[in-house]
DOSEKOL-434837 format. One record per residue (C-alpha): residue number from 1; x, y, z; residue in one letter. Coordinates in steps of 0.1 Angstrom, whole numbers, padded with zeros to 4 digits. Each point is the difference from the previous one (the first is absolute). Layout:
N
{NUM; {X; Y; Z}; A};
...
//
This chain:
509
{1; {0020; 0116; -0170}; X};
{2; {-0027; 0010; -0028}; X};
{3; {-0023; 0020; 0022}; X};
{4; {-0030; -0007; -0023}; X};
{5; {-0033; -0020; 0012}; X};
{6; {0001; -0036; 0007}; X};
{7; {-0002; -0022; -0037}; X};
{8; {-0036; -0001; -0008}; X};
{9; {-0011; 0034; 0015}; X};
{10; {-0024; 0024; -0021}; X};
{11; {0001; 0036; -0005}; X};
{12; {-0020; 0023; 0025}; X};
{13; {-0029; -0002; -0031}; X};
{14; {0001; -0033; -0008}; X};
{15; {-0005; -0013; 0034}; X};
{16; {-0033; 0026; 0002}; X};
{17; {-0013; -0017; -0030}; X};
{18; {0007; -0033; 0008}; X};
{19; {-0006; -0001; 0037}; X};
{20; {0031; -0019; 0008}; X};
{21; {0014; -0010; 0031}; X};
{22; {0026; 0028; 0008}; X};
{23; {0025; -0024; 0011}; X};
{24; {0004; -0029; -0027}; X};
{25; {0027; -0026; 0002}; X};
{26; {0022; -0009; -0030}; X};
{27; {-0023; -0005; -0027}; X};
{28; {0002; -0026; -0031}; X};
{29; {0006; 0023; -0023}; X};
{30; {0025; 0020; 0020}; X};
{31; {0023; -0036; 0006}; X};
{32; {-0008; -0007; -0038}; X};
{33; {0018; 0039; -0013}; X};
{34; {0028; -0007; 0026}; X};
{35; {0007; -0035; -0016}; X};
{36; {0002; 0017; -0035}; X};
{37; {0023; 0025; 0011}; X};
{38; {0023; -0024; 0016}; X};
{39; {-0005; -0021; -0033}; X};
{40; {0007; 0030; -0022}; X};
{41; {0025; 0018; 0020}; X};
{42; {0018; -0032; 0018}; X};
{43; {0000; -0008; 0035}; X};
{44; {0005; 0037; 0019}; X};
{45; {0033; 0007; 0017}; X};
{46; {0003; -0010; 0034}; X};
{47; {0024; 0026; 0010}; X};
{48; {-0022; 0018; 0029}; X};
{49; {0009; 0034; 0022}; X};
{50; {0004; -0005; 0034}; X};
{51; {-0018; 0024; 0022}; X};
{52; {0012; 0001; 0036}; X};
{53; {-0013; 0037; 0020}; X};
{54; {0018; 0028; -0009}; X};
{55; {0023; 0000; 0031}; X};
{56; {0014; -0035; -0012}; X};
{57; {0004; 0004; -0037}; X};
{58; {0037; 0007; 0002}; X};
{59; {0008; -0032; 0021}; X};
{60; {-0014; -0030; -0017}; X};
{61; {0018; -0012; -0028}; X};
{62; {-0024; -0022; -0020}; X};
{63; {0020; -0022; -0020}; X};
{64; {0008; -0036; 0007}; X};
{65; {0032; -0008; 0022}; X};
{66; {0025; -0009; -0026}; X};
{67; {0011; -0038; -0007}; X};
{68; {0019; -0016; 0022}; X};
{69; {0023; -0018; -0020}; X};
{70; {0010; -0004; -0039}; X};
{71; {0000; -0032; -0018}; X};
{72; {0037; -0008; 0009}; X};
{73; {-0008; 0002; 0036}; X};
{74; {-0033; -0025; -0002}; X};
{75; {0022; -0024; -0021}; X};
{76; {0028; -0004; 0027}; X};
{77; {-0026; 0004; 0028}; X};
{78; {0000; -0025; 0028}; X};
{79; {-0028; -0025; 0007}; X};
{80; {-0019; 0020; 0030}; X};
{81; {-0035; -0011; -0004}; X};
{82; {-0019; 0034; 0006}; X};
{83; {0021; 0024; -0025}; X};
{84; {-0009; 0039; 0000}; X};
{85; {-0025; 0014; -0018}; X};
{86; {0010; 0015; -0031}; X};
{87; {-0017; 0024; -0025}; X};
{88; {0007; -0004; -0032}; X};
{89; {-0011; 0033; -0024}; X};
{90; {-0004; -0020; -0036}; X};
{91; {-0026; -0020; -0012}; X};
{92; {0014; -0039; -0003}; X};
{93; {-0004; -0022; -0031}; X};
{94; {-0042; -0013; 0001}; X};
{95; {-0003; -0028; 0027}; X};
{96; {-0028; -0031; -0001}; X};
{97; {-0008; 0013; 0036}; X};
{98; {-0001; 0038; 0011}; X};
{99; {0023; 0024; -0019}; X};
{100; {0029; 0006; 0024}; X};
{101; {0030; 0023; -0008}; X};
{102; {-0020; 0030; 0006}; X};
{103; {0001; 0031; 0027}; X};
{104; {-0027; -0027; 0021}; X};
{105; {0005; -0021; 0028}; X};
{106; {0032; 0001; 0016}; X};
{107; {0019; -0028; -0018}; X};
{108; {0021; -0028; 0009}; X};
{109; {0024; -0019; -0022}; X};
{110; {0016; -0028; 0018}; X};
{111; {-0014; -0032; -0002}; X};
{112; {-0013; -0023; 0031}; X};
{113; {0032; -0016; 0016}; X};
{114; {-0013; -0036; -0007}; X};
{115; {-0018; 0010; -0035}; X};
{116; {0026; 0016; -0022}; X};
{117; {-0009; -0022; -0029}; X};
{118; {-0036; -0002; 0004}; X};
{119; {-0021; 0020; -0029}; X};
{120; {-0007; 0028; 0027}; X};
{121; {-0028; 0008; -0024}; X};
{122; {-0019; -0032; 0014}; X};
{123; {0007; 0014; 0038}; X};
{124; {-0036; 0004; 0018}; X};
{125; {-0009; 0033; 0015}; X};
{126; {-0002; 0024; -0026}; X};
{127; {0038; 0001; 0007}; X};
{128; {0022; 0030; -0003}; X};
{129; {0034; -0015; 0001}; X};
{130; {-0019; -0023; -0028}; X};
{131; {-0007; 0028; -0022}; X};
{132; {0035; 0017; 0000}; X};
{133; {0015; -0032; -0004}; X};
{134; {-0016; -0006; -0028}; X};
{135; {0005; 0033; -0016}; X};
{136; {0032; 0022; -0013}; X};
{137; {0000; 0026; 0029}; X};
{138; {0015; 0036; -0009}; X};
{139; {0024; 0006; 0026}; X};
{140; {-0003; 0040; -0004}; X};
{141; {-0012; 0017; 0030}; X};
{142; {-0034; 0011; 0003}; X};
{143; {-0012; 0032; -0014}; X};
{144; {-0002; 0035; 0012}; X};
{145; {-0037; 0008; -0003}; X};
{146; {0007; 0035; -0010}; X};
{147; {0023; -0009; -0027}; X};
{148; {-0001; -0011; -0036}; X};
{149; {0009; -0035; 0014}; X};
{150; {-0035; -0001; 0012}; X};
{151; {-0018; 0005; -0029}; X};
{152; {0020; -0032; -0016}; X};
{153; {-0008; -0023; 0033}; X};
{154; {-0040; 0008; -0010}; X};
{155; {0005; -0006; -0032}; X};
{156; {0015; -0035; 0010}; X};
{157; {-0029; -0009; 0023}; X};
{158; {-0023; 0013; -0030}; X};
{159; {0015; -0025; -0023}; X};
{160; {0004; -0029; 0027}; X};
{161; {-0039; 0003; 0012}; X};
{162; {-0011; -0001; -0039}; X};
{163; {0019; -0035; 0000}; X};
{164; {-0016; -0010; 0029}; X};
{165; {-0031; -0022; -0009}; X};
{166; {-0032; 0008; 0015}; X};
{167; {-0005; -0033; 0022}; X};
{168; {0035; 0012; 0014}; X};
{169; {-0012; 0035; 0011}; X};
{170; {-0029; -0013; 0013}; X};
{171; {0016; -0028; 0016}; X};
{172; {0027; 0024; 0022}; X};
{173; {-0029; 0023; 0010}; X};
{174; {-0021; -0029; 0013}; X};
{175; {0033; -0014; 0022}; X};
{176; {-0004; 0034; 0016}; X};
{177; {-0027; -0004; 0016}; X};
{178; {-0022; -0029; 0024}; X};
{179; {-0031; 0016; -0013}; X};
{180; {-0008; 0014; -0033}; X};
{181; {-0037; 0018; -0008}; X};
{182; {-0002; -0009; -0026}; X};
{183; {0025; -0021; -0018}; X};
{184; {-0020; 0004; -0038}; X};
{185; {-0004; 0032; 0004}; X};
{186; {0040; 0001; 0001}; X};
{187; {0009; -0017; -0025}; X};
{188; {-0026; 0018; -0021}; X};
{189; {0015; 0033; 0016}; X};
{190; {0033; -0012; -0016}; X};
{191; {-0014; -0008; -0033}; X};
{192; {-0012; 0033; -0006}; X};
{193; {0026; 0025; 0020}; X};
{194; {0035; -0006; -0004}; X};
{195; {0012; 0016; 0030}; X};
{196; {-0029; 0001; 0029}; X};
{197; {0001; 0026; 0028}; X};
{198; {0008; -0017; 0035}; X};
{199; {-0006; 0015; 0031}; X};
{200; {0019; -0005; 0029}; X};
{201; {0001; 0016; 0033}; X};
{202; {0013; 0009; 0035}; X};
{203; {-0004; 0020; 0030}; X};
{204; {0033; 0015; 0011}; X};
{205; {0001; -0010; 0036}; X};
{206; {0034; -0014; 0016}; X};
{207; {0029; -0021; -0010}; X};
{208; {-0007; -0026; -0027}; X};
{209; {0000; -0034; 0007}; X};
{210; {0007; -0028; -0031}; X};
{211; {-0036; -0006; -0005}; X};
{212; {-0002; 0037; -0012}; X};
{213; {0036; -0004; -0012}; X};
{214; {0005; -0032; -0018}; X};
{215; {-0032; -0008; -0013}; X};
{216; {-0015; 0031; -0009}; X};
{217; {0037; -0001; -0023}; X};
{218; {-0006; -0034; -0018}; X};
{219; {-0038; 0008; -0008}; X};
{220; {0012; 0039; -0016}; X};
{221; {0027; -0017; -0020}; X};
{222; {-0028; -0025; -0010}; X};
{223; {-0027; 0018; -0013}; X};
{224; {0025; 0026; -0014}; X};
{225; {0013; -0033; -0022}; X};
{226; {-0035; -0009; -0009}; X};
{227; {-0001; 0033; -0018}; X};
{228; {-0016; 0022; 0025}; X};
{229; {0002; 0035; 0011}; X};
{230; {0002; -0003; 0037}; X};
{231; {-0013; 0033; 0022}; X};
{232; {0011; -0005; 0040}; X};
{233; {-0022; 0025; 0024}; X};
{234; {0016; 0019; 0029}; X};
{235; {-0022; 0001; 0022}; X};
{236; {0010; 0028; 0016}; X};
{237; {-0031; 0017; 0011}; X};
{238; {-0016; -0032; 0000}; X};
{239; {0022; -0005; 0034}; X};
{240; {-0003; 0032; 0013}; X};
{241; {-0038; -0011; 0001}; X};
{242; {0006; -0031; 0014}; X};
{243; {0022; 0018; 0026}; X};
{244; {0032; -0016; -0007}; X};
{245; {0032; 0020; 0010}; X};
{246; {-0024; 0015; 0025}; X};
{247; {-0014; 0018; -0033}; X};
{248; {0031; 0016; -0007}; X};
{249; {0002; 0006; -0035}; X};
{250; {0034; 0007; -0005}; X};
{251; {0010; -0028; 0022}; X};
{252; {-0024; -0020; -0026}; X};
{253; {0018; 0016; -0028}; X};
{254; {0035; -0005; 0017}; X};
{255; {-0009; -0041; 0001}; X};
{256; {-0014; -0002; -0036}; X};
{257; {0031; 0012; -0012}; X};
{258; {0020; -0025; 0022}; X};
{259; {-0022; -0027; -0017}; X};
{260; {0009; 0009; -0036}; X};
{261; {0035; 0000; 0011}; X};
{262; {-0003; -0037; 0010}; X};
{263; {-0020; -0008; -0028}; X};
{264; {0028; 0015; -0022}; X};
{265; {0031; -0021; 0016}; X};
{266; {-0021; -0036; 0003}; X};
{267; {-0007; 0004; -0043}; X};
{268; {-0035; 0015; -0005}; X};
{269; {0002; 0004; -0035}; X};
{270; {-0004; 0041; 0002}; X};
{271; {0001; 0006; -0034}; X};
{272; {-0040; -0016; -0005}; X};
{273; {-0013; 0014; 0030}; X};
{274; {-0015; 0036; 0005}; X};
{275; {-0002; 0011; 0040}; X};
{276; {-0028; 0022; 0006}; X};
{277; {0000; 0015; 0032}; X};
{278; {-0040; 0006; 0011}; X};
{279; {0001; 0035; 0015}; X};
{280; {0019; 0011; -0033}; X};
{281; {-0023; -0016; -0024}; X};
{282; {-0036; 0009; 0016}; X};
{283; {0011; 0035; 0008}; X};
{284; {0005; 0000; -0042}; X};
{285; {-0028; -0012; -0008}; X};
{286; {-0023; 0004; 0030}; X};
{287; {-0027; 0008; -0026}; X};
{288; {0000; -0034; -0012}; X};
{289; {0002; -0017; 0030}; X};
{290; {-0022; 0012; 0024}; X};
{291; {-0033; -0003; -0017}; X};
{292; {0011; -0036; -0009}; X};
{293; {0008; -0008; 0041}; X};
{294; {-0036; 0019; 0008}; X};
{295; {-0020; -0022; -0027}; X};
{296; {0019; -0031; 0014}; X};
{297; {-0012; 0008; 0036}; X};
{298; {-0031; 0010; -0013}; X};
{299; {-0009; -0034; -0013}; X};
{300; {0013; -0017; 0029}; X};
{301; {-0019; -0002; 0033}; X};
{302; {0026; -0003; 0038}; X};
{303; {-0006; -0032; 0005}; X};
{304; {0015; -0010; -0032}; X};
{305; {0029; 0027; 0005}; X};
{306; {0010; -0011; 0028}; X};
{307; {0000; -0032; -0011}; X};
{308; {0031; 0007; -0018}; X};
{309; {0021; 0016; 0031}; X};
{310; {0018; -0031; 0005}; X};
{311; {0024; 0017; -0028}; X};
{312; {0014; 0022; 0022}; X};
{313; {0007; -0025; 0027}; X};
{314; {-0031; 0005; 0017}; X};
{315; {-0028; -0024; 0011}; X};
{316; {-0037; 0007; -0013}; X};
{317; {-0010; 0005; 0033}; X};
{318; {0025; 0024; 0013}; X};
{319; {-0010; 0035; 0009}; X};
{320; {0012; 0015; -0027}; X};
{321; {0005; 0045; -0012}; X};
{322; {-0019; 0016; -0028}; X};
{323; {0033; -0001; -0015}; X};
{324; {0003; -0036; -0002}; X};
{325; {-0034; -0003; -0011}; X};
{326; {0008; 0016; -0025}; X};
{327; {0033; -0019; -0013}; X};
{328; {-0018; -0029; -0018}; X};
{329; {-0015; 0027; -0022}; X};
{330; {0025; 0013; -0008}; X};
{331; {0018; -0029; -0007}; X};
{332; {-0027; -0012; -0023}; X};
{333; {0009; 0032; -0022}; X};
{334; {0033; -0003; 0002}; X};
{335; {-0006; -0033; -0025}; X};
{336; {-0018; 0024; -0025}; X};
{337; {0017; 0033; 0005}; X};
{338; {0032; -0025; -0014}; X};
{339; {-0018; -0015; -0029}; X};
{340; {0009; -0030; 0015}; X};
{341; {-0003; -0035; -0020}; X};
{342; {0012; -0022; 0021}; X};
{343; {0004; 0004; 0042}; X};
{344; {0025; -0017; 0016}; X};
{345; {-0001; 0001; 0036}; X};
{346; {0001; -0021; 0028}; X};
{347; {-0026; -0026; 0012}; X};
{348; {-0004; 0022; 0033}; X};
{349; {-0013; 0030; -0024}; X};
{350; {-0031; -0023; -0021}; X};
{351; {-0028; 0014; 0017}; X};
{352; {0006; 0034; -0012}; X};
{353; {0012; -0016; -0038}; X};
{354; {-0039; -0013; -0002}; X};
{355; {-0015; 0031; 0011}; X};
{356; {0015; 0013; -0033}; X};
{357; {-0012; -0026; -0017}; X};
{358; {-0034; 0002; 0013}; X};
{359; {0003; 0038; -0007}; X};
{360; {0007; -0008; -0036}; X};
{361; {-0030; 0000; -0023}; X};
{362; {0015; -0015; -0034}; X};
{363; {0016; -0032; -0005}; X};
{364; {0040; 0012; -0003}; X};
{365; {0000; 0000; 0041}; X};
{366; {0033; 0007; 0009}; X};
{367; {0014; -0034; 0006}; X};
{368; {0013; -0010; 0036}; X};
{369; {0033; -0020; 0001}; X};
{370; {0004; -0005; 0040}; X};
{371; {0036; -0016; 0011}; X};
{372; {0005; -0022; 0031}; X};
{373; {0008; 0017; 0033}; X};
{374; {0030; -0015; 0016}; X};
{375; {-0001; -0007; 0040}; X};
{376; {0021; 0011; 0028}; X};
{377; {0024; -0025; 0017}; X};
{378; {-0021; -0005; 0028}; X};
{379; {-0025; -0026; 0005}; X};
{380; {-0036; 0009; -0016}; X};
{381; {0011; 0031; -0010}; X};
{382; {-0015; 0007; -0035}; X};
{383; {0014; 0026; -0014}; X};
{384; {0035; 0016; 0010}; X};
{385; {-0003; 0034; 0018}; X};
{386; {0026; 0025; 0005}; X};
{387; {-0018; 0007; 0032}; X};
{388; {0017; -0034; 0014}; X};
{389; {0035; 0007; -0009}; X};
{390; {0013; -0035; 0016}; X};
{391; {-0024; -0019; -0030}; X};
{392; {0011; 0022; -0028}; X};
{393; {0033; 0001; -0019}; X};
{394; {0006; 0038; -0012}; X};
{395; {0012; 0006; -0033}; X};
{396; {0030; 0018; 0018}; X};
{397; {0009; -0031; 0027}; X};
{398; {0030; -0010; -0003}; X};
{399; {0014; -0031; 0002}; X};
{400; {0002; -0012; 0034}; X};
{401; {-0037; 0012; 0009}; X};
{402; {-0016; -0018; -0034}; X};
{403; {0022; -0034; 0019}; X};
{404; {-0014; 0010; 0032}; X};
{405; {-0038; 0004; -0015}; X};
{406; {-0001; -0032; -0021}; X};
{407; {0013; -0020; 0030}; X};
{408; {-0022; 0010; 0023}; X};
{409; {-0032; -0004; -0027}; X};
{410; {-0026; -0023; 0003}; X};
{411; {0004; -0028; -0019}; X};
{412; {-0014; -0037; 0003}; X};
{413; {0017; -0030; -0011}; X};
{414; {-0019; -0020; -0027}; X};
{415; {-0025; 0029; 0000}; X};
{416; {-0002; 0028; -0028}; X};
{417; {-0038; 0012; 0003}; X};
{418; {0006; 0028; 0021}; X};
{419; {0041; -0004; 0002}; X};
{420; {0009; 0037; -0007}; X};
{421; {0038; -0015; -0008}; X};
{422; {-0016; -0021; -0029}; X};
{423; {-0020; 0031; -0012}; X};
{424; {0030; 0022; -0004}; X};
{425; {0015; -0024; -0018}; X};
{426; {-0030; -0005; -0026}; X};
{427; {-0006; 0039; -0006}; X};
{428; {0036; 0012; 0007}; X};
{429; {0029; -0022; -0007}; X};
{430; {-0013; -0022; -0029}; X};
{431; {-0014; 0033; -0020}; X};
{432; {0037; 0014; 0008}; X};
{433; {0024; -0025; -0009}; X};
{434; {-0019; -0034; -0014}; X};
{435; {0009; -0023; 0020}; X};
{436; {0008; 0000; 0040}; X};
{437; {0034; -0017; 0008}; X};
{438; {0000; -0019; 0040}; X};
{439; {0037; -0007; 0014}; X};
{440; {0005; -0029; 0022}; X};
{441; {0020; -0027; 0012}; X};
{442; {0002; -0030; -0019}; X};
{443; {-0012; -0021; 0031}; X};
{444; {-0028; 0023; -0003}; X};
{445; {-0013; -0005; -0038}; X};
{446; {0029; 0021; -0013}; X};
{447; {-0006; 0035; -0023}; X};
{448; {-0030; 0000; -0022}; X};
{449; {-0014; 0026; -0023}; X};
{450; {-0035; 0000; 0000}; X};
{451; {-0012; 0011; -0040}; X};
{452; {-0040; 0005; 0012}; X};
{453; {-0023; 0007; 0030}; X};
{454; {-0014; -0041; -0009}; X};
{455; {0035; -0013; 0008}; X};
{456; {0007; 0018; 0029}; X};
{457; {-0038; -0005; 0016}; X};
{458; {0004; -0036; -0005}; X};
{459; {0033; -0003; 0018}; X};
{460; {-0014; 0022; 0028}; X};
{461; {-0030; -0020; 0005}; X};
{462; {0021; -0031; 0001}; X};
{463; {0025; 0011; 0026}; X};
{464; {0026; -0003; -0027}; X};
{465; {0006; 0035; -0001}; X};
{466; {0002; 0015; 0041}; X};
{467; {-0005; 0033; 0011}; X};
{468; {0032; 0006; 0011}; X};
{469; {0009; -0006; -0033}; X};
{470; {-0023; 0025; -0012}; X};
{471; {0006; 0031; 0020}; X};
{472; {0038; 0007; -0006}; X};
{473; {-0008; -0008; -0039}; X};
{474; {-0028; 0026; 0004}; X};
{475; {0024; 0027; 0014}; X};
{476; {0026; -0007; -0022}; X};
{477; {-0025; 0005; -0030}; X};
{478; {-0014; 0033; 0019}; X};
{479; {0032; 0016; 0010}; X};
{480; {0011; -0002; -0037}; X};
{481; {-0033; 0016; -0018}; X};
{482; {0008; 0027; 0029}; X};
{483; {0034; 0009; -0002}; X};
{484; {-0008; 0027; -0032}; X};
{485; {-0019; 0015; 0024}; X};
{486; {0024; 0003; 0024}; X};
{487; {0028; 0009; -0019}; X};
{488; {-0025; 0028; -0016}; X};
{489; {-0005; 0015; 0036}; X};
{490; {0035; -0004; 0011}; X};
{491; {0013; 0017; -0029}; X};
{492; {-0025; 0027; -0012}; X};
{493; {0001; 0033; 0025}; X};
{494; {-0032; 0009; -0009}; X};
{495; {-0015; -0036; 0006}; X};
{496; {0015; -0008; 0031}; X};
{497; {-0014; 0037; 0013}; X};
{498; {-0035; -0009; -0012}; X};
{499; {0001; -0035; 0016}; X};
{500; {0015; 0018; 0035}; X};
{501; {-0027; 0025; 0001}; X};
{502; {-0027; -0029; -0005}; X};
{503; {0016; -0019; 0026}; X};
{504; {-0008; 0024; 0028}; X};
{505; {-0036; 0004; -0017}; X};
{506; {-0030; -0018; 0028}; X};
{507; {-0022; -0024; -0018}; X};
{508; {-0033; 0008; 0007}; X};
{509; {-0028; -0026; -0005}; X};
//
């Protein structure tokens, strides 16, 4: 990372003469001379280092898992309605919609059992099946990110993000998230920086269930085809501080690594995102990013700090360490220390998002693109929590315990506010594949393949559409986005002894 001052910072002299504010946000003209470089240079390379601590560097590989099939295979394939993801690692001829073809989303390229003939173009959802579909795929694996290969799969999602309009970038960053603060200053973001910096983070701290998994996967691949440059935080003394792993930092390490792993064999699009590991990067540049954390908590009085503790999982009026007072500061930084245009976290983390923008003097505040939290499978639970293993499905389960977990779930006939079933299928399934295919008896309504989250509510309100229709469609649909994942674990030494070693880990709270 360029270790010089945040875009709009003065000299030592200039800020003397001036009396500015020590600690500016992106500035006008800062956001203007990065738009003319990306104008007169083109759209930067997307190729970014990974940085896992020194103990790891030798065991992550972080390219893409390699295609799963060539173009001979997906011609003669059978008609199973959830096909596996596959990576393709060449841009695709320009597309109406989204630019598919690229190192992105995993990609399917089968088309709905009941809607082979349909333009899948039309197909609601923001479809990914729609895209591919629609597109000439390269069948070539996916390339190695430390090889020339790499160089030529940027240079494809440089050409395919210059054909892709404006409205469409801004549209695929706004299906992200359920709240967006604020959406003009987005799309003029977009206007005048061709490839934004998004933040994203986490806080190493057990296994990984497929809210971590799965979604945090779609929304990467998205904003890295909108054109940006996405950063993902490891958080690792961010959980030490929050005492996860019983503030063992190598076991805090050990589970970050596991996580990239995951992210790796479910199709995070590796090549666009840069992992920076916390202790790594503050330790470099500690001179940067402590006085920006002190000004942060010197502008902010406790009340209003701890405020924003319900980003670690705790509630505002738990008795809380120093250390955990201290997080949301440090948080807060984390957003400028990153030069961060756009963050894209969860709903769960908004209350530390608006401190930053409160902290922000000028008008580029760093935009806040917050995605829906998915519940667990129990009744009124609101967000899924590895805590409850029972109302979670791990990004490891296999088979039988995803069957076991769906059946078992909460789910109210002719009901979808609060159906955690009919969620999963909105934020999971229909991102996936485009459409979500039920199999029943005839007797019963016979097979249908639902194209959009309209069609299917409608039959579920009406009774049309049962829940024991539902849940074996929803494994089915869940066990196949997983089975990457499995197969990466089963196969790969060095992944299967990471994901062993979490295993035996305690969750602490």
């Amino acid at each position: 990372m360029d270790p010089s001052p945040a875009p709009g910072a003065s000299t030592a002299a200039e800020v003397a003469a001036a009396s500015v504010d020590a600690f500016p946000c992106r500035s006008a003209s800062s956001a203007a001379a990065e738009g003319l470089a990306g104008a007169v240079a083109g759209i930067p390379c997307l190729l970014q280092i990974v940085h896992p601590p020194p103990a790891a560097a030798a065991s992550i590989d972080p390219s893409p898992a390699p295609a799963a099939s060539t173009a001979d295979d997906v011609a003669a394939a059978s008609v199973d309605p959830f096909p596996a993801p596959i990576i393709s690692s060449s841009a695709a001829e320009d597309l109406a919609g989204p630019v598919a073809g690229i190192p992105i989303l995993p990609q399917i390229v089968q088309s709905p059992p009941a809607a082979a003939s349909m333009d899948p173009s039309q197909a609601p959802g923001a479809s990914i099946a729609a895209e591919v579909a629609a597109a000439s795929v390269d069948p070539s694996p996916a390339p190695d990110a430390s090889s020339s290969a790499a160089a030529g799969a940027a240079e494809d999602l440089v050409g395919a993000v210059g054909r892709m309009t404006l409205d469409k970038r801004f549209e695929l960053l706004m299906s992200i998230g359920e709240e967006c603060i604020q959406s003009d200053e987005l799309r003029r973001l977009l206007e005048n920086k061709p490839s934004p910096i998004c933040y994203d983070g986490f806080e190493p701290s057990g296994r990984m269930h497929i809210a971590q998994g799965i979604v945090k996967t779609i929304n990467v691949n998205k904003m890295i085809r909108a054109g940006c440059k996405v950063k993902i935080w490891i958080a690792d003394w961010f959980a030490q501080l929050n005492n996860k792993m019983g503030g063992d930092l190598k076991k805090i390490q050990t589970v970050g690594r596991y996580m990239i792993e995951i992210w790796k064999a479910a199709g995070m699009n590796l090549d666009g995102v840069e992992f920076l590991w916390s202790s790594e990067e503050i330790n470099r540049r500690a001179d940067e990013y402590w006085p920006l954390v002190m000004d942060i908590a010197r502008k902010n009085n406790v009340k209003r700090i701890t405020r924003c503790c319900t980003i670690m999982g705790r509630a505002d009026n738990e008795e809380l360490t120093a250390a955990q007072i201290f997080y949301p500061c440090m948080q807060c930084a984390d957003i400028f220390f990153l030069k961060a245009d756009i963050c894209q976290l969860g709903m769960d983390q908004r209350k530390v998002n608006m401190l930053a923008r409160e902290y922000c003097k000028t008008k580029l505040k760093p935009i806040i693109l917050s995605h829906h939290m998915l519940p667990g499978f129990k009744e009124g639970q609101e967000k899924m929590s590895k805590s409850d293993p029972s109302s979670a499905i791990f990004m490891e389960d296999d088979e039988a315990q995803v069957n076991l977990k769906i059946k078992q779930a909460f789910c109210p006939p002719n009901i979808v506010e609060g159906n955690p079933c009919v969620e999963y299928i909105e934020y999971i399934v229909f991102p996936w594949f485009g459409w979500f295919e039920v199999v029943r008896k005839e007797n019963n309504g016979g097979n249908k393949t639902f194209l959009s989250m309209d069609e299917l509510t409608a039959d579920y309100v009406s009774g049309a559409l049962h829940p024991g229709d539902v849940k074996p469609a929803l494994a089915k649909a869940i066990n196949k986005i997983l089975q990457p994942v499995r197969h990466h674990f089963n196969s790969s030494k060095e992944a299967k002894v990471l994901l062993n070693t979490v295993k035996k880990y305690r969750v602490s709270s």
